[in-house]
KOLKE-751428 format. One record per residue (C-alpha): residue number from 1; residue in one letter; x, y, z. Coordinates in nm, 2 decimals. Layout:
{NUM,'A',{X,Y,Z}}
...
end
This chain:
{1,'X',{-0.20,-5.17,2.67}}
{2,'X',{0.17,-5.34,2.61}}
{3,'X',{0.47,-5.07,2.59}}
{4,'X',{0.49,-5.10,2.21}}
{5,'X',{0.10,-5.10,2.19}}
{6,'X',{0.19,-4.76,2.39}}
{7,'X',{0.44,-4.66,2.20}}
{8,'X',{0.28,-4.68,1.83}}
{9,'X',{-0.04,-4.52,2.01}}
{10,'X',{0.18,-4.21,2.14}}
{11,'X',{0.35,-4.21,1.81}}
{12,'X',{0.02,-4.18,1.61}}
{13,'X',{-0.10,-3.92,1.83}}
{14,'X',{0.20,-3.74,1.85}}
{15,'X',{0.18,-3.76,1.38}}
{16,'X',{-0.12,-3.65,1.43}}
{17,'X',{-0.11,-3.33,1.63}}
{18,'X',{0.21,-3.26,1.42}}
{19,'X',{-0.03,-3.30,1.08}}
{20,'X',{-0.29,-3.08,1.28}}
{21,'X',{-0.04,-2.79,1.32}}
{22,'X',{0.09,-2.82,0.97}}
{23,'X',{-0.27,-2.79,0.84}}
{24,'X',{-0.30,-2.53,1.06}}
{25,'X',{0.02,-2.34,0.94}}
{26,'X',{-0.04,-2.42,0.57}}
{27,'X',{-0.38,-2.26,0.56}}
{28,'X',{-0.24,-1.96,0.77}}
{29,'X',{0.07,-1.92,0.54}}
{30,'X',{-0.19,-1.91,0.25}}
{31,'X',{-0.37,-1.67,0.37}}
{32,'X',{-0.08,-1.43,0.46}}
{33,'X',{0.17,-1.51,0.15}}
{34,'X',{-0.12,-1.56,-0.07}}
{35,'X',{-0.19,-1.84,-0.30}}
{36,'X',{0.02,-1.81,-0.58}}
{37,'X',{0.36,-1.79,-0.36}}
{38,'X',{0.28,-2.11,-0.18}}
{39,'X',{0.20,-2.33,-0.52}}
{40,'X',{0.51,-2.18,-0.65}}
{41,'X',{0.73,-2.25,-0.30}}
{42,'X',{0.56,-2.62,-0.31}}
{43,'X',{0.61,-2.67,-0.69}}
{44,'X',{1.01,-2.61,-0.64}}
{45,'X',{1.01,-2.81,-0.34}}
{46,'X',{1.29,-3.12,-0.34}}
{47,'X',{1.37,-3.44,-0.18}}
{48,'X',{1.67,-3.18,-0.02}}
{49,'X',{1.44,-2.92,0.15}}
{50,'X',{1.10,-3.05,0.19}}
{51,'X',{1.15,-3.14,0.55}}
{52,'X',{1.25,-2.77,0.60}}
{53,'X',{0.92,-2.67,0.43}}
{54,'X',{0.76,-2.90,0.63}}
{55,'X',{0.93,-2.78,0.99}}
{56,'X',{0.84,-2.42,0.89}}
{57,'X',{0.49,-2.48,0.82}}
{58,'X',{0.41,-2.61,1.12}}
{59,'X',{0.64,-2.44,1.33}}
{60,'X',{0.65,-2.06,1.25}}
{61,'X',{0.29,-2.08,1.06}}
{62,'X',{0.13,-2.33,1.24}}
{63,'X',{0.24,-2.22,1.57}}
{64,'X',{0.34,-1.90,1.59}}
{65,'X',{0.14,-1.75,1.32}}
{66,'X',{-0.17,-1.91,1.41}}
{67,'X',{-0.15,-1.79,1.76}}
{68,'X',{-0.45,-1.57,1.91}}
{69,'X',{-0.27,-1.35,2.11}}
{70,'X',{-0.13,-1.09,1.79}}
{71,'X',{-0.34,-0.97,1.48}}
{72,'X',{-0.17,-1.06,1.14}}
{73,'X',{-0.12,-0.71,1.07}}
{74,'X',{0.04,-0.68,1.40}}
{75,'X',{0.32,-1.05,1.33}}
{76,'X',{0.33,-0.87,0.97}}
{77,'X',{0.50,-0.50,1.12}}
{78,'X',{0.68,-0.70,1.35}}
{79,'X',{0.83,-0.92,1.10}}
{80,'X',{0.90,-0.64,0.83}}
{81,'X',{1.14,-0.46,1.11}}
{82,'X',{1.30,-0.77,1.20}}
{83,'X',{1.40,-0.85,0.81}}
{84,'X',{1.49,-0.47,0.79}}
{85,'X',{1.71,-0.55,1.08}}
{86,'X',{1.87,-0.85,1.02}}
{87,'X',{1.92,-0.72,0.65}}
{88,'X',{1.71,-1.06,0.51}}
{89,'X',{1.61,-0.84,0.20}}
{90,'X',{1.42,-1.14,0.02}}
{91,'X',{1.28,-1.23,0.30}}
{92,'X',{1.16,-0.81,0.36}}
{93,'X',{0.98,-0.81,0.02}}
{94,'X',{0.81,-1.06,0.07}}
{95,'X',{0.63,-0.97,0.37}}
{96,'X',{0.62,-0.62,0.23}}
{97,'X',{0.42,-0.81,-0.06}}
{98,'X',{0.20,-0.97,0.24}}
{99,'X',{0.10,-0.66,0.39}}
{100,'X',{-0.24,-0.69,0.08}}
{101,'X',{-0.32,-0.95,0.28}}
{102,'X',{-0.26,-0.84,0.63}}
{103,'X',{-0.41,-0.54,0.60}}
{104,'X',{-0.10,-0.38,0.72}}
{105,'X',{-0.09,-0.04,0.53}}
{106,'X',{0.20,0.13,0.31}}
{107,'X',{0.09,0.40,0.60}}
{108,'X',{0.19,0.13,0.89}}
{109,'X',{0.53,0.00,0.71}}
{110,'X',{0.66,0.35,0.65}}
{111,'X',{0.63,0.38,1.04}}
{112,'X',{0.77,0.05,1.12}}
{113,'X',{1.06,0.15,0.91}}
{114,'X',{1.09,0.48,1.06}}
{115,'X',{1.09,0.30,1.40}}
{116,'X',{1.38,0.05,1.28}}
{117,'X',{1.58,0.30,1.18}}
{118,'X',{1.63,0.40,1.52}}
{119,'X',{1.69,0.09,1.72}}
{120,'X',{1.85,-0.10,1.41}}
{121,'X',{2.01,0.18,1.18}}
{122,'X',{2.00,0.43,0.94}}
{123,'X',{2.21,0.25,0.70}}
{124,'X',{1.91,-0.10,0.74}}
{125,'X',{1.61,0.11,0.69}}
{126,'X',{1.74,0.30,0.37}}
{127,'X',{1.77,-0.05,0.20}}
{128,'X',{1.46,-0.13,0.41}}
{129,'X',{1.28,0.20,0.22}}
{130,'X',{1.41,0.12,-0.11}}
{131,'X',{1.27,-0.23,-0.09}}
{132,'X',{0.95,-0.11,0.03}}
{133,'X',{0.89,0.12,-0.24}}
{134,'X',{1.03,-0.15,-0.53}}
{135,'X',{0.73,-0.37,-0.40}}
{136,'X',{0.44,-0.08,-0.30}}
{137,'X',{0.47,0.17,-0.59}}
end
């Protein structure tokens, strides 16, 4: 095979693995965020941010999300304390809103809270616990 023969064949392969993982990462983000907030998230994607759509589909869905090694329940707790801790309200809710689809329990997000609270701060998990009770009651 020439170089650019090479080239274009490394390329492909390369485009393809890429649309493997975002496949991957949009079937996994549907399953976790749920229909309805993907159509919505696609439907008000632009020419501006659909490459950042894109990198975070198959990146943090396709990738991380899709890995073996944690349950979803598990990535979902994990995620709700980090939001709680790096005060990403939005972002909090709607993993809160996940959890129907995680099977991470109102049970299991009190505790994750509780557990912020202690390594992140009081003042984090009381917005944390408002939020949480906005979206589960």
């Amino acid at each position: 095979m020439y170089y650019s023969q090479l080239t274009i064949h490394n390329s492909q392969q390369n485009r393809n693995m890429q649309d493997e993982q975002f496949n991957k990462g949009m079937q996994t983000r549907r399953s976790v965020l749920g229909d309805a907030h993907i159509d919505k998230a696609e439907a008000n994607k632009t020419d501006f941010d659909s490459d950042f759509q894109e990198y975070i589909t198959r990146s943090a869905w396709g990738d991380v999300w899709s890995r073996p090694g944690l349950t979803k329940r598990e990535r979902s707790l994990i995620v709700i304390a980090l939001m709680t801790a790096l005060g990403h309200d939005e972002e909090l809710a709607m993993h809160i809103r996940a959890t129907k689809n995680t099977g991470a329990t109102k049970e299991d997000v009190k505790e994750v809270l509780l557990q912020t609270a202690v390594y992140a701060g009081v003042p984090a998990a009381n917005r944390a616990f408002k939020i949480a009770k906005e979206v589960l009651e």
